[in-house]
C-alpha angles and dihedrals in degrees: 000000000000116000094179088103087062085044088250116163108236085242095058090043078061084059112060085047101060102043092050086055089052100051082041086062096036087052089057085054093042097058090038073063112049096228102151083189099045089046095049089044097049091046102049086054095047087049086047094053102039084050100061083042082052092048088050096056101052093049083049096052086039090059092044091047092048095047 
């Protein structure tokens, strides 16, 4: 996914994607565990992340679709 239209740098585009991937992975041990906390806090990061990805892509398909 290209964050350029949110004037992203491609590192921090890694970034996000990385960090989405680790809380992805931390939320499966949260819920193995049982840890209700631990289980809010880590969603309402992935939601805010894949919100701002989310974001990114509809500005993307905009642009192509405007030229």
């Amino acid at each position: 996914m290209d964050l350029s239209y949110l004037q992203i740098p491609p590192k921090k585009q890694k970034e996000f994607e990385q960090l989405l991937e680790r809380a992805e992975k931390r939320l499966a041990q949260a819920k193995a565990e049982n840890d209700r906390d631990g289980m809010e806090f880590l969603n309402a990061g992935i939601r805010s992340v894949r919100a701002v990805l989310n974001l990114a892509e509809r500005y993307r398909l905009e642009a192509e679709r405007l030229g």
